[in-house]
C-alpha positions as CSV (number, residue, x, y, z in Angstrom):
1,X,0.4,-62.6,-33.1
2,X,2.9,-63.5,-30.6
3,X,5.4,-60.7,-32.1
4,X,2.4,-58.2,-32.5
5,X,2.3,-58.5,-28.6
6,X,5.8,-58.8,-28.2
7,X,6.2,-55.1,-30.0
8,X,3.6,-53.9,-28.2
9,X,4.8,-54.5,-25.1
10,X,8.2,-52.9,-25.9
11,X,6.8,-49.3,-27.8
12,X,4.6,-49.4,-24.0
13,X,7.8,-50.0,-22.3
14,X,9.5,-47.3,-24.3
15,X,7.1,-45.0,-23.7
16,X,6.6,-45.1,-20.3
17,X,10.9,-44.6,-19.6
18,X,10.8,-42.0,-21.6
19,X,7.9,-40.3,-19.8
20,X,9.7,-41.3,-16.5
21,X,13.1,-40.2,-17.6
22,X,12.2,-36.5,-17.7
23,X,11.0,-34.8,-14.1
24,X,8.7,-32.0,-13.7
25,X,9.5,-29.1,-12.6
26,X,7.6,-29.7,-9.4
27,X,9.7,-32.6,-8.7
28,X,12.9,-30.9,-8.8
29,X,13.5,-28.9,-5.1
30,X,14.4,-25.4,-5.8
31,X,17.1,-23.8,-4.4
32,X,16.6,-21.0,-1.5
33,X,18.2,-18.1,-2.5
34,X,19.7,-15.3,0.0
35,X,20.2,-11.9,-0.1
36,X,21.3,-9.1,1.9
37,X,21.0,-5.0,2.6
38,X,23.3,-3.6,5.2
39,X,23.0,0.3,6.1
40,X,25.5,1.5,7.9
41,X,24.2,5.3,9.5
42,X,27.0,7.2,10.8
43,X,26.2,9.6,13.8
44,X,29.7,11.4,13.3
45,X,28.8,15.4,14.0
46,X,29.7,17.8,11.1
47,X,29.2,15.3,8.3
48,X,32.2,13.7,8.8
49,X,31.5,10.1,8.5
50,X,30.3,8.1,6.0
51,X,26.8,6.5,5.5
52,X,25.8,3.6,2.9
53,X,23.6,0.9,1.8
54,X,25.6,-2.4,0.6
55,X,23.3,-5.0,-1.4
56,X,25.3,-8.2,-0.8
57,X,23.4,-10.3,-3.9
58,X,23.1,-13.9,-3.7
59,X,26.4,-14.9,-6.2
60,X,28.1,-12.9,-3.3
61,X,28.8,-9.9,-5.6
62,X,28.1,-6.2,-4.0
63,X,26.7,-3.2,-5.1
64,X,26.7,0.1,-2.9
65,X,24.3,3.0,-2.7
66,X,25.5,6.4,-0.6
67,X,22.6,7.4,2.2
68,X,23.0,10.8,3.7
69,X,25.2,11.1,7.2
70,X,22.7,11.8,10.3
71,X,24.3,14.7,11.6
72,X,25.5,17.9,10.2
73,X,27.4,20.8,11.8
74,X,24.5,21.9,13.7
75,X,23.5,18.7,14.9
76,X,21.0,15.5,13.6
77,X,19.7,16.5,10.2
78,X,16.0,15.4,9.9
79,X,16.2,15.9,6.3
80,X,19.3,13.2,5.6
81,X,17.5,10.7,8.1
82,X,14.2,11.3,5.7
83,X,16.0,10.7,3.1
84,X,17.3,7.7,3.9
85,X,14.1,6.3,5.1
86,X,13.0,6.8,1.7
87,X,15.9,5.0,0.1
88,X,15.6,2.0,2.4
89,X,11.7,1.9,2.0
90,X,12.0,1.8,-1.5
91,X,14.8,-1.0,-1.7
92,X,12.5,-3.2,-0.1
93,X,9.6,-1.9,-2.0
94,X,12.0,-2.9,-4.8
95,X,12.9,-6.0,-3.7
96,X,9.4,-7.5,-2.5
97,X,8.2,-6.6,-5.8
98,X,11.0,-8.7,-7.4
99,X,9.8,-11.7,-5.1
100,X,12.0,-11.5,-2.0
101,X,10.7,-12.1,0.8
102,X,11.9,-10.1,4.2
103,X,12.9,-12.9,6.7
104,X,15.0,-11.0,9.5
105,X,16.1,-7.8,10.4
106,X,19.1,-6.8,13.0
107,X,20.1,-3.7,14.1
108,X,23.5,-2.6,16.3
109,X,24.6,0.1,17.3
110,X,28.8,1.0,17.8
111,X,30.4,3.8,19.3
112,X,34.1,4.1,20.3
113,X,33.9,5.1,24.2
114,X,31.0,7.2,25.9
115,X,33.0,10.3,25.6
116,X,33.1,10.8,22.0
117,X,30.6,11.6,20.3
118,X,30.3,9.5,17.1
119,X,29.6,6.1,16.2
120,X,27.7,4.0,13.8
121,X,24.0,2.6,13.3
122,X,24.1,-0.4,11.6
123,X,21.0,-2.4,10.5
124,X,21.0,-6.2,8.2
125,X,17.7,-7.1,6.3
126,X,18.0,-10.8,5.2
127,X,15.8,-11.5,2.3
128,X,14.6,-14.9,1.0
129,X,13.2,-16.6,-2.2
């Protein structure tokens, strides 16, 4: 009797480490992932600058997208900054669908001296999950 109980008590023992031993999923924090989408709009006149969208992913890898320049030879092109609006609303369309979430957006503007001009609009959306 006294090694009936004694066996008992060990299979219980062994049964509850082993049920200990492995952690749910819920127990285990999950890691915060970042991501980010730059666009960088240049306002150079005649087309002469360079526009694009860089997805800085969260291994730190990059991919790049070309957006349309805002100006052309005869001055802001409403069709280019359409287009762009399209490609940026459907990146985040994209990437809300994939479970990011938008945390922060920044925008700057640079331009070389008052006199010239040309310049850059830049604009960071940090996504989260």
């Amino acid at each position: 009797m006294k090694t009936k109980s004694i066996m008992l008590s060990s299979l219980f023992t062994l049964i509850l480490i082993s049920l200990l031993a492995f952690k749910s999923a819920e127990d285990t924090p999950n890691k915060t992932l970042y991501m980010e989408v730059a666009t960088i709009e240049s306002i150079i006149p005649a087309g002469g600058g360079r526009s694009k969208m860089i997805i800085t992913l969260p291994d730190g890898n990059q991919k790049e997208a070309e957006l349309e320049n805002l100006y052309s030879i005869s001055g802001i092109n409403f069709d280019n900054v359409q287009s762009n609006e399209r490609a940026i609303i459907e990146k985040i369309n994209q990437l809300t669908a994939e479970g990011w979430e938008l945390q922060q957006v920044t925008s700057g503007v640079q331009s070389p001296s008052p006199a010239k001009a040309q310049g850059i609009y830049m604009t960071r959306y940090l996504f989260k999950k």
